[in-house]
FITOR-630319 format. One line per 8 residues: their letters; for each residue x, y, z of C-alpha. Coordinates in steps of 0.1 Angstrom, whole numbers, plus 5000, padded with zeros to 4 digits. Last residue first. Example, Ala and Ser with C-alpha at 12.3 -4.5 7.8 and 13.67 -1.06 7.14 Angstrom:
sa = 5137/4989/5071 ~ 5123/4955/5078
***
This chain:
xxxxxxxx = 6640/7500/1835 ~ 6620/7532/1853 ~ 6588/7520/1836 ~ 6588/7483/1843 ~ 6588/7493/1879 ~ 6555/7513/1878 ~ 6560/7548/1884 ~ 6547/7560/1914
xxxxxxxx = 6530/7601/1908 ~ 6499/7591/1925 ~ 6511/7570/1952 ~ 6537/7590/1966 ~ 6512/7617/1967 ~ 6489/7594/1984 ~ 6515/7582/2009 ~ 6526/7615/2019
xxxxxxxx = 6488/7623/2026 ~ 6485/7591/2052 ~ 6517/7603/2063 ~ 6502/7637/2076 ~ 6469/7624/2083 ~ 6486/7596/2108 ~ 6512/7624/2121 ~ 6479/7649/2123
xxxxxxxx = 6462/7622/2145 ~ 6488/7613/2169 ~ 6493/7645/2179 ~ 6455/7649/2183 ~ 6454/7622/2203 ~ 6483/7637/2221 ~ 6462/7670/2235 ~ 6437/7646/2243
xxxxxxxx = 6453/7625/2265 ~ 6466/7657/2280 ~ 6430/7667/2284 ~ 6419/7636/2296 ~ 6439/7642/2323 ~ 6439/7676/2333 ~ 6400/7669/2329 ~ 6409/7636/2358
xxxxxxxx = 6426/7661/2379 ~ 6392/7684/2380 ~ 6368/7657/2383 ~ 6391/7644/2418 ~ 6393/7685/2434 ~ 6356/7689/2422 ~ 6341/7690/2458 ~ 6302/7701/2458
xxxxxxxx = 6289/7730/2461 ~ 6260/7722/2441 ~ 6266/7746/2414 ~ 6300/7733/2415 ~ 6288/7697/2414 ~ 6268/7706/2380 ~ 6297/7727/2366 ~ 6327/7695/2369
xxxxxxxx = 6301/7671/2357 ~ 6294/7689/2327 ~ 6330/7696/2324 ~ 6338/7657/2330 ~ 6311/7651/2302 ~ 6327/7677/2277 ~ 6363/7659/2284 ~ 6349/7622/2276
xxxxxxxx = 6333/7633/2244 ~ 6363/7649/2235 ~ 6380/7620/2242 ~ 6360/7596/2220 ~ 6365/7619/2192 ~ 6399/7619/2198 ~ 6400/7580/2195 ~ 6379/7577/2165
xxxxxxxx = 6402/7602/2141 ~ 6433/7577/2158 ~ 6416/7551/2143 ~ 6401/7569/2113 ~ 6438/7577/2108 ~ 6453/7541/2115 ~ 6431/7529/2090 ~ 6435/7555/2064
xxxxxxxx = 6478/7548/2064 ~ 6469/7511/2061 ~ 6445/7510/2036 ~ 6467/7531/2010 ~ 6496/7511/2020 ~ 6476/7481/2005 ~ 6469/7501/1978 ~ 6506/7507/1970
xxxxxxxx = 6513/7470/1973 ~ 6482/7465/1951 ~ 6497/7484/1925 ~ 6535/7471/1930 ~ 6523/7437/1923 ~ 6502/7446/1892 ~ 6531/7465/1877 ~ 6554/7437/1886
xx = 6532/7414/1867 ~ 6534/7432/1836
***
């Protein structure tokens, strides 16, 4: 009966870890798209001013493409973070399978 316990809150464990590293990476491209809506606000207001947006412009390409793997990053961690809960709901305990 240990074993079953053992392997329960090993599960669980993995449980906490696959959820934290999505909210993580969730967190991150939310931060980002914050960033990239502020460097287009930034970007319009100087160009209604006539103002040069040559620098605001490479650092959207930029945030963009750190965007762009944010969101990689977040669909891998929600993609194993759902393998991990299927492979947790239909685990058999170790005393079973003997």
């Amino acid at each position: 009966m240990a074993w079953v316990t053992q392997d329960k809150r090993w599960q669980d464990q993995k449980i906490r870890v696959y959820r934290s590293r999505y909210d993580e990476a969730a967190q991150i491209t939310a931060a980002l798209v914050i960033r990239r809506q502020n460097i287009l606000t930034e970007i319009l207001a100087d160009d209604l001013d006539g103002l040069d947006t040559t620098t605001k412009s490479r650092r959207l390409r930029q945030t963009d493409d750190e965007l762009d793997l944010a969101r990689d990053n977040m669909q891998a961690a929600w993609a194993a973070l759902q393998a991990e809960e299927i492979q947790h709901h239909t685990h058999e305990p170790r005393e079973a399978r003997r």
